[in-house]
C-alpha positions as CSV (number, residue, x, y, z in Angstrom):
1,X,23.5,178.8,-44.5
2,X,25.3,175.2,-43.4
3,X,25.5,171.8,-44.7
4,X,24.5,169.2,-42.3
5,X,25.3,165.7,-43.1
6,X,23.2,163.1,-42.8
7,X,23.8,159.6,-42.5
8,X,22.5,155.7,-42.8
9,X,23.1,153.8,-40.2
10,X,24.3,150.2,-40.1
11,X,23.3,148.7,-36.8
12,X,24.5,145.3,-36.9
13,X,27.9,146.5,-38.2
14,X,27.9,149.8,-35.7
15,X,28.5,152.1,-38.6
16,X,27.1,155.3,-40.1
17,X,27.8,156.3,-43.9
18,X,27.4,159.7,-45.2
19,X,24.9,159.9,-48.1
20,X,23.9,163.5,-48.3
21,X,23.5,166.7,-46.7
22,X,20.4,169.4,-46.2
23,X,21.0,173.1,-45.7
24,X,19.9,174.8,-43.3
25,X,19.1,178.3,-43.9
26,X,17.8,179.4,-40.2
27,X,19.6,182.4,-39.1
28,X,18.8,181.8,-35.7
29,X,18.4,179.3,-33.3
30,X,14.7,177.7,-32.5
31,X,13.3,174.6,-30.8
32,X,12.9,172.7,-33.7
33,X,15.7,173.3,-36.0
34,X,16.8,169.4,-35.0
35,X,13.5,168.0,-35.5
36,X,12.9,169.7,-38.7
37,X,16.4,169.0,-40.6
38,X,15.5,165.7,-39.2
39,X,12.2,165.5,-41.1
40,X,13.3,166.8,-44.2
41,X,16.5,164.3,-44.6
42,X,14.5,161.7,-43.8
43,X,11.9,162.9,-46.3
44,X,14.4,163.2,-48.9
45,X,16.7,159.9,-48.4
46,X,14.6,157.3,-46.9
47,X,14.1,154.5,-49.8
48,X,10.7,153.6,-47.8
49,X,9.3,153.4,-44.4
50,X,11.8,151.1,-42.7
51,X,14.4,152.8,-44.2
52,X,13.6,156.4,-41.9
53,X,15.1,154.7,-38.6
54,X,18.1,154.5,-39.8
55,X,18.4,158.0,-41.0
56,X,20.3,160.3,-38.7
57,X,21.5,163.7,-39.2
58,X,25.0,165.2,-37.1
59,X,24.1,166.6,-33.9
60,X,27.0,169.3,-33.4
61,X,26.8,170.5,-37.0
62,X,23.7,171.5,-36.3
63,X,24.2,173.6,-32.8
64,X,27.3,175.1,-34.3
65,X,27.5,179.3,-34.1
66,X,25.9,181.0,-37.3
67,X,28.3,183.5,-38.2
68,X,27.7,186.8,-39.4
69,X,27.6,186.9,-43.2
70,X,30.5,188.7,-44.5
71,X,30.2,191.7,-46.3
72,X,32.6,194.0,-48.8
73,X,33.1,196.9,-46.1
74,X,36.4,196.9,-44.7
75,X,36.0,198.9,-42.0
76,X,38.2,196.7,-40.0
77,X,41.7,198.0,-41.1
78,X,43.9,196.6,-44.2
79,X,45.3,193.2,-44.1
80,X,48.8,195.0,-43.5
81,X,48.2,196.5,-40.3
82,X,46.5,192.9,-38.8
83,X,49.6,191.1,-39.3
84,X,51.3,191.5,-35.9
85,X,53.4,188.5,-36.7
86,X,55.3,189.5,-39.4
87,X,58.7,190.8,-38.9
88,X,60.0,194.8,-38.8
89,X,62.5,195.6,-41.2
């Protein structure tokens, strides 16, 4: 899951203001995952019709790797043996 921000923007003074953010909660990628974060800020912010132009969502938060989700098995060694920086004594 990932916040995406979403933003009014000011065209006459060339600026964009962060009022919010939507989750998305995709795990993978699709055609419309733009389109429909999109929708659904516009949906939930817009004060009425004129008002949905200028509201834009952050591109590259949106096409950003998902992760995998961490879990409690350590299978990948203690935090000891990953620290190849620290010094020998």
């Amino acid at each position: 899951m990932r916040a995406v921000t979403v933003y009014r923007v000011d065209y006459g003074r060339k600026t964009m203001n962060p009022i919010g953010a939507v989750l998305e909660k995709r795990n993978a990628e699709r055609g419309n995952n733009y389109n429909d974060l999109l929708r659904l800020a516009r949906s939930l912010f817009a004060s009425d019709t004129a008002d949905t132009l200028r509201i834009k969502i952050d591109v590259c938060q949106t096409r950003r790797a998902i992760l995998p989700e961490r879990t409690s098995d350590c299978s990948g060694g203690s935090f000891e043996d990953s620290n190849s920086w620290r010094k020998e004594e």
